[in-house]
C-alpha positions, 0 to 999 in steps of 0.5 A: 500500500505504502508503495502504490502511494508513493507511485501515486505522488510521483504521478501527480507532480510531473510538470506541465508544458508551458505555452512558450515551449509549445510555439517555439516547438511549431517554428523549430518544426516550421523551420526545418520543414522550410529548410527540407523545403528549399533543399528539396526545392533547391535541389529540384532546381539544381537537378533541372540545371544539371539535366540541362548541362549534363552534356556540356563539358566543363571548359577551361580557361585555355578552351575558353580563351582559344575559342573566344580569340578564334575568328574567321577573317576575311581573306582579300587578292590583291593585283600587282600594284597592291590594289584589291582585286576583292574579297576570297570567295566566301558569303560573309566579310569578316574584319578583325579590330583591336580593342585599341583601335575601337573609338569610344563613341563606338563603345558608348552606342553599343553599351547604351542599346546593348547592356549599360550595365556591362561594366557592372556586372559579372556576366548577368544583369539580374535586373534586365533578367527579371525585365525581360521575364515581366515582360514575357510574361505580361506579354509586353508590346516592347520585349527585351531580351535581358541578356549581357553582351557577355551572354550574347557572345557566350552564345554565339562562340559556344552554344546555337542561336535557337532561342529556348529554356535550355539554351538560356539557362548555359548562356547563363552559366557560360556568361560567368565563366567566361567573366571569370576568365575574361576581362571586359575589353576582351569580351568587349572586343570579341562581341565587336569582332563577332556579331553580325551587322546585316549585308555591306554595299557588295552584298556581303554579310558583314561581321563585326564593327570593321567590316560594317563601318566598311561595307555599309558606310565604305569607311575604314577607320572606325575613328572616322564614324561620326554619331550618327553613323556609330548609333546606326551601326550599333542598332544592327546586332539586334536584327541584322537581316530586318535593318539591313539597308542593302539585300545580298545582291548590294542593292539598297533595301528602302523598307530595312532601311527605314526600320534601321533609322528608326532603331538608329533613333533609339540608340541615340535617345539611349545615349542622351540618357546615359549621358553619353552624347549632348543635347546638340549632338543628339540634334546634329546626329538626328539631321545627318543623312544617313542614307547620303552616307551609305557606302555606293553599290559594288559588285563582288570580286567573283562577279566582276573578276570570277575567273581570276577570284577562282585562279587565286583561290586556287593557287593560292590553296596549293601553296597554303598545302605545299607549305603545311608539307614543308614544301615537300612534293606531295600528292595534293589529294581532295579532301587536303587540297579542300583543307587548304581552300577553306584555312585560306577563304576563312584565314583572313589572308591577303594573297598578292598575286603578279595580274597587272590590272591594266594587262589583264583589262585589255586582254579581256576587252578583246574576248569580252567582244563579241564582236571579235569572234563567229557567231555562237552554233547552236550545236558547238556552243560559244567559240572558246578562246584563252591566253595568257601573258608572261614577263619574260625575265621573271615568268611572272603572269602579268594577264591572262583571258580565261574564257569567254564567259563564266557563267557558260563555263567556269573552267580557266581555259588558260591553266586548266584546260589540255589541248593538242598543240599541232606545230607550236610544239616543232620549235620546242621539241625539235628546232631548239634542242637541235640547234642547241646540239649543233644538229642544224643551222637555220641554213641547213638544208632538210628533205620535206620527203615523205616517211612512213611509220607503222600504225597498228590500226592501218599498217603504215602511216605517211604523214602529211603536210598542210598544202598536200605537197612535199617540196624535198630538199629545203633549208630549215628556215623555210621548212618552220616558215611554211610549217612543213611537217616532214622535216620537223617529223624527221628531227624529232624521230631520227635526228634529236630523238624522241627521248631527248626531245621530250626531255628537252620540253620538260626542262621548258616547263611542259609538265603533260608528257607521259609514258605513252608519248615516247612512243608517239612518232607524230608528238612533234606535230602535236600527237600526245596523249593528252596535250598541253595547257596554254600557261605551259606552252606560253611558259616554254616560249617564253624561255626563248625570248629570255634568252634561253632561261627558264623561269617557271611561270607564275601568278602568286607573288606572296601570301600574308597572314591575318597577322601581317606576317609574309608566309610566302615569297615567291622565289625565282629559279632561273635555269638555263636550259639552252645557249644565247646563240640558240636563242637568237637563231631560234628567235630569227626563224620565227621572226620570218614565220611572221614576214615570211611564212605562216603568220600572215594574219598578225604580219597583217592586223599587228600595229606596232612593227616599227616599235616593238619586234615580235616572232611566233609560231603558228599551230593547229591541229587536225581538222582545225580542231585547235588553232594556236598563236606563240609569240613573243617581244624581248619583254613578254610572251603572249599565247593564244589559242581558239576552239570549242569545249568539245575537241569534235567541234572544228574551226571552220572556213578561213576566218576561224582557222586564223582566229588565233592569230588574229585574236593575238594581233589584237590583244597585242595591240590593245596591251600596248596601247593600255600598258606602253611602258611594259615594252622597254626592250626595242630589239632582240640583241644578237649575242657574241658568236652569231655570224653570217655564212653563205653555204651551198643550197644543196646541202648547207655546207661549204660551195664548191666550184660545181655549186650554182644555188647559194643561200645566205643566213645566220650561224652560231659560230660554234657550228659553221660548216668546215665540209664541202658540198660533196653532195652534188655532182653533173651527171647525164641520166635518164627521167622516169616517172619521177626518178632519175636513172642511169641511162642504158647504152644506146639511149638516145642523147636528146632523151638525157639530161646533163646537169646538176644532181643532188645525193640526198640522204634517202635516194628517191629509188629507195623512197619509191620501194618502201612507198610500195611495200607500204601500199600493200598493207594500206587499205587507203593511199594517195597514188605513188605520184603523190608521195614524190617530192617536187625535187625528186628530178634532181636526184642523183641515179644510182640505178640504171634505167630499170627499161630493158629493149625488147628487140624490136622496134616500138609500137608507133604512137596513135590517134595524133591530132593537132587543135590550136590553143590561143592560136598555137598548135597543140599536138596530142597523141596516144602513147606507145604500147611498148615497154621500152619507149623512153620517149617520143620526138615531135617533127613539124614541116612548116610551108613545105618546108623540111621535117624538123625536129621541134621537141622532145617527152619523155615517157610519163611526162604527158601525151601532148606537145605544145609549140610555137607555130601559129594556126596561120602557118601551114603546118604538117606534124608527126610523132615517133616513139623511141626505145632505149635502144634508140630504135624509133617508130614514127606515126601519121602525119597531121595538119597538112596534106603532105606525106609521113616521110618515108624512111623516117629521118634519124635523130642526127639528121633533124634540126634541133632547138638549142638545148637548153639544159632541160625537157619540157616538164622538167623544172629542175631544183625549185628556185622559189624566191629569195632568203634573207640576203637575197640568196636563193631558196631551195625547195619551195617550188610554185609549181608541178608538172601537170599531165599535159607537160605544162605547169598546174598550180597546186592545191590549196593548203587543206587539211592536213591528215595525221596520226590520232588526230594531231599533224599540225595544219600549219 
């Protein structure tokens, strides 16, 4: 009991809560269930923001400053004289300012539209944020964004411009990283350099203060911005493409304009506001017209130059790859080559390049004219032409016409474009590197005589040349002045070589010859397997004019960095590949190629002769697929050539097939007469060692006493000739069908010849078998007649008169009848059917007087005589056949009454007319005008005999068939 007691007591003295601790427990409890609130809340927030920026990685300080100071800049090509050509091919211009260079009044515009608490702030302006959020929500009429010029450049480096919750949540948190790495005057001039500022007066989107100060007002120091223009050009950011006063064409945009006026007054209100301008400067920036201060419409570099932008570019990428490989020759592969054309459009480069803008103008007024050119072919397109013009000291290009028009085709014809050259290539692979080893003289004396090669497709191949004659023994001079294709084909093949033919055209710059051309026998006329380009063949001639230096052409004189630092210098590598003398003697042929030869046309349309020397050479190939001109001052070289895109289109008629020389002719003189002070040079200066020789014509050495032609030329001195003319000799010998003989005992004297005769390297007899074997495997061929050269009378015989006498008395000629032709008696008749007849005598009695003989023809020389005796005598005519036994057979008589002479008169006992050394027919060696020095040139006969023995004029120059499409025309 005592025990339940006291349990009892204990019970009822247990002290009771007061009311204080029961509040202070409900705020305890409060309190922490506030905390677990804004710690659960805050941790929602932070697990939203961590799902934001789970994928973003954590940049660095370095990262930060990398990508911060990393800009795509403007790269521009300049032409020779240092003015712009434009900008690199590329949408945007992009110009980077110092923070230095930035004007105040620049500052002030941007910091008063864009964030005027920017020096305030660390990256966020929690004001402006809380704003734009009211706003958004309120959906106020005037929104604005609410972010930091900090933030506006976090977004534009490191994030994209779509405009969401969770972007602006990173720009956020970029924008106080970026404040912690960066100071003020680097985002400051990071967001100038940066942000887009609409489309400059040329149409390009201009990025960054620089370039808008350029490209909207033409101005390029900022400092030179008045308040106006700063407030105009600070409001652009906010919407470039809605304020921008020009389109992408440059072309003014009057409604942007006007919503870029109304921004511009803005800004200035701002900046009255902020205490950055007066009250009067307010007034003064509000009256200034702006629209009168806009940069004038200029079109872009790749609309007005689009073939040399592209030419530049292009280089220009190749040097950029050639230098990131040490200069190491690589293979520049696509995607590399690609590497390199965007580092240099994006790099901020300036490329100086060697265009004289004066030079590059002319050339083009003269393609840019349709007047110059035949009208376009539905079928074959425009009528293509490229050229280019290299300094010769240097191989600095100075001009070049790229094509006609680049919005037909855009390829450069001039440096990208292959094609056959036809006989442009003669002076390069054969003439040249055989005067330079003492091969041939000018004077040297080479057989326009037919070879034949082997053709897998047809058997054998017979070249060819242009006038469809082959003329024989002629001097080189005269072979390049007329283009003979036979002589050159012989240099190339059996004289120099096609190895060290091929060679010779590297060392000159002519980079297209592969495998396959040393084995083409026609490649001198023009027959590789690819071609050559314009720049190449323009460079090797250009070696020549340098007097015998290469300097290998080209266009990039240096590239400089966006830093100003020289990445590139052109360094010149003048090699010589051949003598002075060579040079000179080579110049001097092609210095007649114009007077004399096959340049005819520039002879006839180039203005300045008595001023500024020029040579050349002219080419085309087959068909007229391609026509060239090469030539060149002692200052520059220009190469021309005309054709279509397709090589199956051809030139037609004489107008286009000249085209190239007419074309060069006009070029030249509108260079000259643009670009004067180009042309120093007055004269192509002779050299020690040129002296002037004459030498026999039958062979180019030294005349003996049995020498009766001479020609006159230039010698390096070096390689005069010390042999006689041991190639000629007097002979008596017999003609038939084209070929001289040994005459047979008992031949008839009035039927030889005693005279002059020539030993030619390849005897005629020889030509004539190999001609004939030659037939047998060809399915088409022109008759042995054709193939015989003009001079083949001349040769030396060393076979006798392959005639054999039967025995018997020959077969008497027939059907003799006489007509008169302008008054004069023409005897025809029919040949003898006897094999041994080496000719036939003509015996007239005139008025009853004795029979005579009048005249003699030898077999195949024709069946009818032309004489002297007018119809108004009274004429009695007859015709014998005789063997080469001297036996003779006469035929009837014609004309008269009177009877056939019974027995007939034996040659001794016939008057003859004096001999004149040769028989109707028969020219003897061509002595076809003169040589410099007024010496007699061999092989260039007028005329051939014709089938009735009297003169016809041969055909006129045509086509020249060759081998796959290449001898050259002319």
């Amino acid at each position: 009991m005592s025990q339940e007691n006291i349990k009892k007591t204990a019970t009822d003295i247990r002290p009771r809560r007061s009311w204080l601790r029961r509040i202070g427990s409900v705020v305890k409890w409060m309190f922490i269930l506030g905390v677990m609130g804004v710690l659960i809340a805050g941790g929602a927030v932070g697990g939203f923001i961590a799902s934001i920026v789970k994928d973003d990685p954590v940049r660095s300080e370095k990262m930060i400053q990398e990508k911060v100071g990393e800009n795509v800049v403007t790269g521009f090509a300049y032409f020779r004289d240092g003015m712009p050509i434009g900008q690199l091919r590329t949408e945007e211009d992009r110009r980077l300012v110092a923070y230095k260079d930035i004007p105040q009044l620049v500052i002030d515009a941007v910091l008063a539209i864009e964030d005027n608490h920017f020096y305030e702030h660390h990256g966020v302006d929690i004001s402006g944020t809380m704003r734009a959020v009211k706003q958004k929500l309120l959906n106020e009429s005037v929104q604005t964004g609410g972010s930091t010029l900090t933030q506006q450049l976090a977004r534009r480096v490191f994030l994209n411009l779509d405009k969401t919750d969770d972007r602006k949540v990173k720009e956020i948190l970029l924008s106080l990283r970026l404040e912690r790495f960066l100071s003020k005057e680097e985002i400051l001039t990071a967001y100038l350099n940066k942000v887009p500022f609409g489309n400059g007066s040329n149409g390009y989107n201009v990025y960054g203060i620089k370039a808008a100060a350029k490209g909207i007002f033409g101005i390029d120091n900022l400092n030179k911005l008045n308040v106006a223009q700063a407030a105009y050009l600070a409001g652009l950011p906010q919407l470039p493409s809605a304020y921008s006063a020009f389109n992408g064409y440059g072309e003014f945009n009057e409604a942007a304009f006007k919503r870029a006026l109304d921004r511009q007054h803005l800004v200035l209100r701002r900046m009255l506001e902020e205490n950055k301008i007066s009250s009067s400067q307010y007034q003064e920036a509000l009256a200034f017209d702006i629209k009168k201060a806009l940069a004038p419409h200029t079109k872009k570099a790749y609309v007005t130059f689009p073939y040399l932008m592209m030419e530049t570019e292009r280089q220009a990428a190749a040097i950029l790859l050639s230098l990131e490989n040490n200069n190491q020759e690589t293979a520049k592969g696509g995607s590399q080559l690609e590497e390199a054309r965007q580092q240099l459009l994006t790099g901020g480069y300036r490329v100086y390049t060697t265009i004289d803008k004066k030079v590059y103008s002319a050339m083009h007024s003269i393609s840019d004219d349709s007047s110059n050119f035949t009208k376009e072919s539905k079928s074959k397109g425009l009528e293509q032409t490229a050229g280019m013009l290299i300094e010769n000291k240097t191989g600095a290009i100075l001009g070049m016409i790229e094509g006609r028009d680049f919005n037909v085709e855009s390829m450069n014809y001039a440096t990208q474009m292959i094609r056959q050259p036809g006989s442009t290539m003669k002076p390069i692979a054969a003439y040249l590197p055989a005067l330079e080893s003492g091969l041939i003289q000018p004077a040297s004396i080479l057989d326009d005589a037919p070879i034949i090669l082997k053709d897998g497709q047809k058997g054998f191949h017979i070249p060819k040349n242009a006038n469809n004659r082959y003329q024989g023994l002629v001097t080189a001079r005269y072979a390049l002045n007329n283009s003979l294709n036979l002589p050159a084909l012989k240099l190339f093949d059996e004289k120099v070589g096609i190895k060290n033919a091929w060679a010779f055209a590297k060392k000159l710059g002519i980079t297209t010859i592969q495998d396959g051309d040393y084995s083409a026998q026609t490649g001198v006329l023009g027959g590789l397997k690819y071609g050559v380009s314009v720049e190449d063949l323009t460079n090797a001639y250009s070696s020549i004019g340098n007097k015998g230096q290469f300097n290998d052409a080209y266009m990039i004189e240096k590239i400089v960095d966006s830093k100003g630092n020289i990445i590139y210098q052109h360094k010149p590598h003048p090699e010589r590949v051949f003598s002075e003398q060579s040079a000179y003697l080579m110049t001097d042929m092609l210095r007649t190629v114009v007077t004399d030869g096959t340049g005819s046309t520039v002879k006839s349309k180039y203005k300045h002769f008595k001023n500024i020397p020029i040579v050349g050479k002219t080419g085309s190939t087959q068909n007229y697929a391609d026509v060239w001109f090469m030539g060149y001052t002692p200052d520059i070289t220009l190469g021309m050539w005309v054709g279509y895109k397709e090589q199956i289109n051809t030139l037609e008629g004489k107008t286009q097939r000249k085209q190239a020389q007419t074309l060069w002719a006009k070029v030249m003189n509108a260079v000259i007469d643009k670009k004067p002070e180009l042309f120093k040079t007055k004269s192509f200066t002779k050299p020690e060692g040129i002296v002037k020789e004459t030498v026999s014509a039958y062979s180019g050495k030294l005349p003996t006493s049995l020498t009766d032609k001479f020609t006159t030329d230039i010698f390096n001195a070096k390689y005069t000739p010390k042999d006689s003319d041991d190639g000629i000799s007097r002979a008596k010998y017999i003609t038939y069908q084209g070929v001289n003989y040994i005459p047979r005992d008992g031949t008839p004297d009035d039927f030889l010849k005693e005279k002059i005769v020539v030993s030619r390297e390849k005897p005629i007899e020889e030509l004539i078998k190999e001609l004939e074997a030659a037939f047998k495997s060809m399915n088409e061929h022109e008759p042995l007649e054709y193939y015989l050269p003009e001079d083949a009378k001349s040769d030396v015989p060393t076979e006798v008169d392959p005639r054999v006498d039967d025995g018997a008395a020959p077969a008497a000629p027939g059907n003799v009848e006489v007509s008169y032709d302008t008054g004069k008696a023409v005897i025809r008749f029919a040949p003898s059917a006897s094999s041994d007849v080496v000719g036939y005598r003509l015996y007239s009695s005139v008025n009853g007087g004795p029979f005579q003989k009048v005249s003699v023809l030898l077999a195949g020389d024709g069946t009818s005589f032309t004489t002297g005796t007018p119809a108004s005598d009274f004429a009695v005519f007859y015709v014998t056949a005789v063997d080469v036994a001297g036996k003779e057979t006469p035929s009837g008589s014609v004309g008269g009454d009177m009877p056939t002479p019974e027995p007939s008169p034996s040659p001794g006992d016939v008057l003859s007319p004096p001999d004149t050394g040769a028989t109707p027919g028969d020219q003897g060696l061509p002595d076809p005008g003169l040589f410099p020095g007024g010496i007699s040139d061999p092989g260039a006969n007028p005329t051939q005999p014709g089938p009735d023995g009297g003169q016809v004029t041969p055909p006129a120059d045509g086509n020249n068939p060759g081998s796959g499409g290449s001898n050259a025309a002319n």
